[in-house]
N, C-alpha and C positions, 0 to 999 in steps of 0.2 A: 428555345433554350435547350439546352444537352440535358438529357439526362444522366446523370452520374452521382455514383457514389462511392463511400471508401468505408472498406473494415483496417481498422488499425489495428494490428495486433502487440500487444506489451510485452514484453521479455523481464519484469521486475529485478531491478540490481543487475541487468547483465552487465554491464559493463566494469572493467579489472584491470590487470598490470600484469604483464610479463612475470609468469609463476617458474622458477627454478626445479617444481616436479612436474612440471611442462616441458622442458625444455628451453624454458626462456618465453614461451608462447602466450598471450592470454587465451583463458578457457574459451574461449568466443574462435578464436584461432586455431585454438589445437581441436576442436569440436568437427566432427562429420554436419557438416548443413550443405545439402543439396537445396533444399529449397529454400534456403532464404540466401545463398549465395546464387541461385537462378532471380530471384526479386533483382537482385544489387546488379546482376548483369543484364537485366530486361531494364531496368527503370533508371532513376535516377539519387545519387548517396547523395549523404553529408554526415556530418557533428553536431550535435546538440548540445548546450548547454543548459540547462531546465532555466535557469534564471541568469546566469553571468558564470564568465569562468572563473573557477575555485572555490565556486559555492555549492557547499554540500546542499541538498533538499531531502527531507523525507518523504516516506513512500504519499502522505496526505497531500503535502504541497505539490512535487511533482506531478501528481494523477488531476491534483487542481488544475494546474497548468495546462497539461495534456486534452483536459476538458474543456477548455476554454478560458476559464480565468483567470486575470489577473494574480502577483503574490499578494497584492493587498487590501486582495477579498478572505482572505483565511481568516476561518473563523477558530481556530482552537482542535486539537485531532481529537480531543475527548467529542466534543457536538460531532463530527464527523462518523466515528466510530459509533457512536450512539445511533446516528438516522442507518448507519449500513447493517448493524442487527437486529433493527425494527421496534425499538424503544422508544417509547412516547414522552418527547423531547417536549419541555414548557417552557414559556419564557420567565427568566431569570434561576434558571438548574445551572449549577456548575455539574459540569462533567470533565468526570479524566480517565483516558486510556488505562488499562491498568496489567498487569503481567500477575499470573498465580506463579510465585514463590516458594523457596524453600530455604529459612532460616535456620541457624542455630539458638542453643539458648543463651548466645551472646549478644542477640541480634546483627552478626553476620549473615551476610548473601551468599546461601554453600551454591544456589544455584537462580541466577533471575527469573530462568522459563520452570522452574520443578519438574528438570527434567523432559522438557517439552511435551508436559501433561496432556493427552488431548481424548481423554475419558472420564465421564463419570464429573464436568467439571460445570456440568447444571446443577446436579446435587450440592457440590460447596458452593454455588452460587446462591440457591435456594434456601440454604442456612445464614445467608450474611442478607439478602436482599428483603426491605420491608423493617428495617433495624426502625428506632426512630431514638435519637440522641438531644444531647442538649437545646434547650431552646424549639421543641418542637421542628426540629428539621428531620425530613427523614432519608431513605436509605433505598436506592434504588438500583441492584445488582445484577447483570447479566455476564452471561460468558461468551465470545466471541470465537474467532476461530484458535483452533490449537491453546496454548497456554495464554491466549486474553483475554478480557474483560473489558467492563464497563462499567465504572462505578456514577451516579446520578445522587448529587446530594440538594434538595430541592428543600425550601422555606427563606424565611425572610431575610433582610442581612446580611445576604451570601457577597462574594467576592473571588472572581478568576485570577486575582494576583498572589496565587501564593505557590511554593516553590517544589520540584518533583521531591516524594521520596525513593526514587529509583537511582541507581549511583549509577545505571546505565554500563554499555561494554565497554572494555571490559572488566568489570567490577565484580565480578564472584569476587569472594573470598575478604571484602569490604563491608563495614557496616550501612545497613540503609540508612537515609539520611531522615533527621526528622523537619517536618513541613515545616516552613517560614513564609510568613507576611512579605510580599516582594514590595508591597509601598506603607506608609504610615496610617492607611484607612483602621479605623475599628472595623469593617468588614474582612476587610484584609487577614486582622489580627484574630475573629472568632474564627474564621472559614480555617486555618492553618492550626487552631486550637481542635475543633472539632474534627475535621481528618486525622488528627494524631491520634485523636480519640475512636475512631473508627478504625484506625490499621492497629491500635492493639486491640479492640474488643474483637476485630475477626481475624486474628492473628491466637485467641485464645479458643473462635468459637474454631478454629479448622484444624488448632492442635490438637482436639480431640477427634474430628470428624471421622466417622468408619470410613468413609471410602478414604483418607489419609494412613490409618490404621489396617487397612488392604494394602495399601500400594508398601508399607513398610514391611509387613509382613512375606509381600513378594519381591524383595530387594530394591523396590523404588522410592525415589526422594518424593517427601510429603510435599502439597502445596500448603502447606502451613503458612504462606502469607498472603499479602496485595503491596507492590509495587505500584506507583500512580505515577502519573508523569501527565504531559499536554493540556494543564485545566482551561474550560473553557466554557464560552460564552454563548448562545445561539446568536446568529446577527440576521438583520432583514437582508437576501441577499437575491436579485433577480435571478431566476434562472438560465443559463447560457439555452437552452431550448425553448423557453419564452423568447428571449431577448430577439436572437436567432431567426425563429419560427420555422424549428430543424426539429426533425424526428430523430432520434438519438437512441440506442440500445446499447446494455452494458454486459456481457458475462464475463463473469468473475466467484471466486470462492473465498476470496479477501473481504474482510467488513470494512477496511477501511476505504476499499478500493470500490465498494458495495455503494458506500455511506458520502463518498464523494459524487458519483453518479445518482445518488439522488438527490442531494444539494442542487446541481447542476440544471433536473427536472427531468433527468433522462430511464426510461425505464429496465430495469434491473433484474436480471435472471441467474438465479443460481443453485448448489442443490447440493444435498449432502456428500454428494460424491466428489463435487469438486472441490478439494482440498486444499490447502495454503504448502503444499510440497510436493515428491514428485511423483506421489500416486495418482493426484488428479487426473481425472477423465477428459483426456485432452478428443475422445470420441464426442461427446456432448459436447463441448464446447464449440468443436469445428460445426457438430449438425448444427447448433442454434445458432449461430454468425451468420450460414448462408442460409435459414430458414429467416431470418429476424432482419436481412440484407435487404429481402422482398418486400421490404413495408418502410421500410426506413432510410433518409438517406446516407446513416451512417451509424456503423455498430462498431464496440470496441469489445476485446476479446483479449484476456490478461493471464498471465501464471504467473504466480508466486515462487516458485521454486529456484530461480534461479538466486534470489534475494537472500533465499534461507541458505542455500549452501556456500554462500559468498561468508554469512555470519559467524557458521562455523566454521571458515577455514577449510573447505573439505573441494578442494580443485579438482579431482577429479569427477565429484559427486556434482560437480557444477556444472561439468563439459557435460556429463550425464545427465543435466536439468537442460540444459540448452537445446542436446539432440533432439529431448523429450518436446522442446518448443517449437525444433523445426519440424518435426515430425506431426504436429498440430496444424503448424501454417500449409506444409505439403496437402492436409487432408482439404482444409478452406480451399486451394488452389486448385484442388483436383474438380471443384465444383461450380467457381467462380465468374460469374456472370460478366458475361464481355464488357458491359458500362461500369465496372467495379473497379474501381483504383484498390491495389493491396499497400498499405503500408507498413513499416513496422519500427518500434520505439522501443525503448526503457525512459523508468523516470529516473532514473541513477545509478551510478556508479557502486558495487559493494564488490573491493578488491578483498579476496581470500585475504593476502597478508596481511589486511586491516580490521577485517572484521566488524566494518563498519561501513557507514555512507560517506561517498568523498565526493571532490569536486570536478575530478574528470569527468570533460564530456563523454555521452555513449551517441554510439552508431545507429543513421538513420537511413531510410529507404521508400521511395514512392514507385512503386510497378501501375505502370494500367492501360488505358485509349490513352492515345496522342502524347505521352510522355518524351520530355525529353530526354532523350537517353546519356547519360555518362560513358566512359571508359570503363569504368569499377566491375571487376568479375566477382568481388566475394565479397561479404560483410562481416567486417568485423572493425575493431577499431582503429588499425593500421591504414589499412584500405580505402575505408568511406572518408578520413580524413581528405584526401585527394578527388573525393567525388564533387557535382557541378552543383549539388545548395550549399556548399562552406560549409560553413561552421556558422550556424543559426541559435537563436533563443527558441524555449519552448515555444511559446508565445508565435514568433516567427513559423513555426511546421505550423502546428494548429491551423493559423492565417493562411498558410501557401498552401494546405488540405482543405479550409472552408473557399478560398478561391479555385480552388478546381471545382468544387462545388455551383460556387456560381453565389455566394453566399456574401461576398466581402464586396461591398458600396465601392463604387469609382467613386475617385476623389477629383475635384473640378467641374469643368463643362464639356 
C-alpha cells in the first residue's frame, strides 16, 4: 500500500463576490498568491459546497464537515467552543458561545465584539465565572479567543432549547434580545429564566469592573455585556480518528476550530501567538504541519483572518489576510515531503459586502504524487469553478482526500 498523506490547509471565510474597490475582483482574485496558484496549476480544482448550494454554514459546522462528519452529528457551537478552550464539559451542561459586549443604558448593542476586546478579558471572566443562581445552578465562565467566551450553566432541569440573546450582524445599534423557551418544556422555561438572570447580574458585575473602567478611561468601549448565542448539549459522538483508525493533527488559534478537532479525536496544537487575525504566526504554524506531517497521516493547518476581515467589510485588509495565507502555504511547500498531497479549503463564504456567511461555494485544490492534473493556472473562485473535481460537497473532498489515502472501503466484490 502507498504511503501518503495530506496537510489541508484552511483559508476561513475566504471565499467573496466581486468587490467595486477591487475593481470588480474578488479579494481571492485581486490577492498576489504565487503559491497557491502554483497548487491549482500542479494539481487538481474544483467548488465546494460545505453542505448544498445556498447554504450558509458556520465556521463550527463547516470545520465539522471538513473533519469528517456528517451535518447531523453537530452537537451545539456552545459544547464545541467549550472542549476547543479546555473546559471541563459534564454531561447535561448547557453551554453557549458567547461575544463580550458593549451596551448602553438602554440596553442597546453600541457594539457586539466591545470593540474587539482581546485584553485583560480573563479578569471579567474571573469576576462572572463560579456565580451560582437560582435553584442551585451554577456558573461556569471562560474567555476564548479575541472578544469570546464560553458561558457553562450546569444543575438540574437545564434545557438547550432556548433562544440567542445576540441580535447577531449586523445589529449594533439594536437592543439585545431577551432569552425565550424555543419549546413548551418547564426546562425550557427555567433555563431561558435563569440566563436573563445571569446577563443582567454580569451585565452589573462588568459595569463596574476596573479593567472596563481602564479601557473608558483610555477611549475604549467597555465589555459591559455577554451576548449568547449556539446553546448546547454535549452528545455521545464517535470519533472520526477512532472510526477511521487515522492519525489526525490540527493547528489552529481559533477555539472553535480547536474544539471541533477535538470532538473529532484529533490532536490539537496551538499557542498564544497564534491569533484569530492577521498577526498570527503563520511561522509556527507552517514549522508544526511539516514537523506533525512525520507521524501522522494527515494534519490540518487553519487562519482565521481572512473570516475576520470579510466581517468587517474591510477588502483590502482581506486581500492582505489571504497573501498572509499564501505566504504560510509557500513555507509548508518549501518543505514538503514528496508522498504528501497539499490541499487547500475554506469552510465558507464571508463576502466584505455582507458581512456575514453566505452560501457561495469556495475554491478547492489537491497538489501532490500521481495527481490528476486540470488545466486551472490560479485559484480563486472564477477559475476552480472550471477545474476536473466540479463542484463537490464537503463531505465529497473529505472522501476523495481519505481515498487518496487509502482510507475509504471499496464498495462490492
Amino acid at each position: 500500500m502507498l504511503n501518503r498523506k495530506v496537510i489541508m490547509a484552511i483559508a476561513d471565510g475566504l471565499g467573496d463576490r466581486p468587490h467595486p474597490l477591487l475593481g470588480g475582483k474578488t479579494p481571492l482574485e485581486y490577492a498576489r498568491t504565487p503559491n497557491l496558484d502554483r497548487i491549482a496549476s500542479e494539481g487538481i480544482n474544483g467548488m465546494m459546497d460545505l453542505i448544498a448550494p445556498g447554504i450558509p454554514v458556520g465556521t463550527d459546522m463547516g470545520h465539522l464537515i471538513l473533519f469528517g462528519y456528517q451535518p447531523h452529528h453537530y452537537p451545539g457551537r456552545g459544547p464545541i467552543e467549550a472542549l476547543g478552550i479546555g473546559m471541563n464539559v459534564k454531561p447535561g451542561d448547557i453551554i453557549f458561545r458567547c461575544n463580550f459586549a458593549t451596551v448602553n443604558e438602554n440596553g442597546i448593542v453600541v457594539d457586539r465584539r466591545a470593540g474587539r476586546i482581546r485584553e485583560k478579558t480573563d479578569e471579567l471572566a474571573q469576576a462572572i465565572s463560579g456565580l451560582e443562581v437560582e435553584g442551585g445552578v451554577e456558573i461556569e465562565f471562560m474567555p476564548a479567543t479575541e472578544h469570546r467566551a464560553v458561558l457553562i450553566l450546569r444543575g438540574p432541569g437545564l434545557s438547550d432549547k432556548v433562544s440567542d440573546s445576540d441580535p447577531k450582524a449586523p445589529n449594533d445599534g439594536k437592543p439585545y434580545h431577551k432569552v425565550e423557551p424555543l419549546d413548551s418544556s418547564e426546562e425550557a422555561r427555567r433555563t431561558a429564566n435563569i440566563l436573563n438572570l445571569v446577563l443582567e447580574t454580569a451585565h452589573s458585575i462588568l459595569s463596574s469592573h476596573p479593567v472596563n473602567a481602564e479601557r473608558i478611561a483610555n477611549g475604549k468601549l467597555p465589555a459591559n455585556f455577554i451576548l449568547t448565542r449556539g446553546a448546547g448539549q454535549m452528545v455521545d459522538i464517535v470519533p472520526v480518528a477512532q472510526k477511521l483508525k487515522i492519525n489526525v493533527s490540527c493547528i489552529a488559534g481559533e477555539s472553535t476550530v480547536l474544539g471541533v478537532a477535538k470532538l473529532a479525536g484529533y490532536k490539537t496544537f496551538t499557542d498564544s501567538s497564534m491569533t484569530g487575525n492577521i498577526d498570527t504566526d503563520i511561522e509556527l504554524k507552517a514549522r508544526l504541519a511539516i514537523e506533525e506531517i512525520a507521524d501522522n497521516d494527515f494534519v490540518y493547518v487553519h487562519m482565521k483572518a481572512p473570516d475576520v476581515k470579510g466581517h468587517d467589510n474591510e477588502p483590502h485588509e482581506k486581500v492582505r489576510s489571504i497573501e498572509l495565507f499564501d505566504h504560510m502555504v509557500g513555507l509548508i511547500c518549501q518543505q514538503l515531503p514528496e508522498n504528501v498531497y497539499i490541499a487547500l479549503a475554506a469552510d465558507h463564504s464571508t463576502p466584505c459586502e455582507v458581512g456575514e456567511h453566505t452560501g457561495e461555494p469556495v475554491p478547492i485544490a489537491i497538489a501532490g504524487p500521481s495527481i490528476r492534473r486540470d488545466r486551472i493556472l490560479q485559484y480563486n473562485e472564477i477559475d476552480c469553478a472550471e477545474g476536473g473535481l466540479g463542484n463537490i460537497s464537503g463531505s465529497d473532498f473529505v472522501r476523495t482526500l481519505h481515498g487518496l489515502l487509502g482510507f475509504v472501503k471499496k464498495q462490492g466484490n
